[in-house]
C-alpha positions in Angstrom: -20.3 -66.5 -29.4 -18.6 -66.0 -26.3 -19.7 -63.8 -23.5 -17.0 -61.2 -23.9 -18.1 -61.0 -27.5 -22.0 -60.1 -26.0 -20.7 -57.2 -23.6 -18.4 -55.8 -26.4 -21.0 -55.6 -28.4 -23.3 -53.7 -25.9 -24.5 -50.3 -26.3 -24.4 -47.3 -23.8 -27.4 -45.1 -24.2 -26.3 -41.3 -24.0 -29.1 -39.3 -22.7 -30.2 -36.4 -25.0 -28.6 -33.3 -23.9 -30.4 -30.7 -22.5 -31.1 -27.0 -23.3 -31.8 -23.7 -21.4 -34.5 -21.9 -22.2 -34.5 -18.3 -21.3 -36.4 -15.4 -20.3 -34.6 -11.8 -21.5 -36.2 -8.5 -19.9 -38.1 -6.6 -22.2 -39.8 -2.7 -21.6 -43.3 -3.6 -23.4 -45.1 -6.5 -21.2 -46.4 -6.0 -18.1 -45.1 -7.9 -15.2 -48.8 -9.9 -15.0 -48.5 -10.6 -18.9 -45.1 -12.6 -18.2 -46.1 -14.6 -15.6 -49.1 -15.4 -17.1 -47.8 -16.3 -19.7 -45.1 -18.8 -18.1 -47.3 -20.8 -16.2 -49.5 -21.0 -19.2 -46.4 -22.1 -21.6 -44.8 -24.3 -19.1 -47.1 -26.7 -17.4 -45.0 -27.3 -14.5 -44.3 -23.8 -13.5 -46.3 -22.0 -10.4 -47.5 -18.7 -9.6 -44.7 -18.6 -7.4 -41.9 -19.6 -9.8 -43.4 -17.2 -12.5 -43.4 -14.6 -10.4 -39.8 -15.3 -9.5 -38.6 -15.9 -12.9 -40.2 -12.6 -14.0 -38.5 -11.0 -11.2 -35.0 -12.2 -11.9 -35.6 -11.4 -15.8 -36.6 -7.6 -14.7 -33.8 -7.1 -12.5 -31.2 -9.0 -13.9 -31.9 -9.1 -17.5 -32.0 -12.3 -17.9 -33.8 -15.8 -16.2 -33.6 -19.7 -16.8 -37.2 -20.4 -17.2 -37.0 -24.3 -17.7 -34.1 -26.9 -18.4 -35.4 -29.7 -20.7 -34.7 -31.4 -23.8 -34.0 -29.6 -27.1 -37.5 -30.4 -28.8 -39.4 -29.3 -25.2 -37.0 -26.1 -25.2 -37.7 -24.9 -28.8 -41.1 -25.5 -28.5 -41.3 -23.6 -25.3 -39.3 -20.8 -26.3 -41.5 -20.3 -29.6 -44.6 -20.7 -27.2 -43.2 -17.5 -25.5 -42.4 -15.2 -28.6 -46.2 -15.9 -30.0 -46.9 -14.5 -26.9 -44.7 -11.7 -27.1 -41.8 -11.9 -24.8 -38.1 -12.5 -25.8 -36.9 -16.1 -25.2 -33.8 -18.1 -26.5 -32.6 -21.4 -25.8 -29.0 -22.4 -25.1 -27.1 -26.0 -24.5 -27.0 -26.6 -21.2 -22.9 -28.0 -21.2 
């Protein structure tokens, strides 16, 4: 087998893509309850990045809570409805 046969034959990997998960406003938690609630879902998230991702969802509508593979993202955004806030996920493209 020649060496050009070897590289042909050579796989790329594609990374798995990526998902949004988001935060929609809602009138029925309080603004503790939602941040609470994000730092408990999400590991990685701070009081500080809560607080601002509450923020953006109360004033704009709408906020990217965490970008992260589609299993993490469904998981997370389940995490948050058991907990009572309104979450979807979208591809991240």
């Amino acid at each position: 087998m020649s060496v050009e046969t070897i590289e042909k034959r050579s796989t790329v990997r594609k990374l798995a893509p990526l998902y949004r998960v988001l935060l929609h406003n809602d009138d029925y938690n309080s603004m503790e309850h939602v941040v609470q609630v994000l730092m408990r879902t999400v590991p990685s998230i701070t009081q500080p990045q809560a607080v601002s991702i509450m923020m953006e969802a109360h004033t704009n509508g709408i906020a990217l809570v965490i970008t992260c593979a589609q299993e993490h993202a469904e998981f997370y955004c389940e995490t948050l409805k058991q907990h009572g806030l309104t979450s979807t996920i979208e591809p991240e493209d």
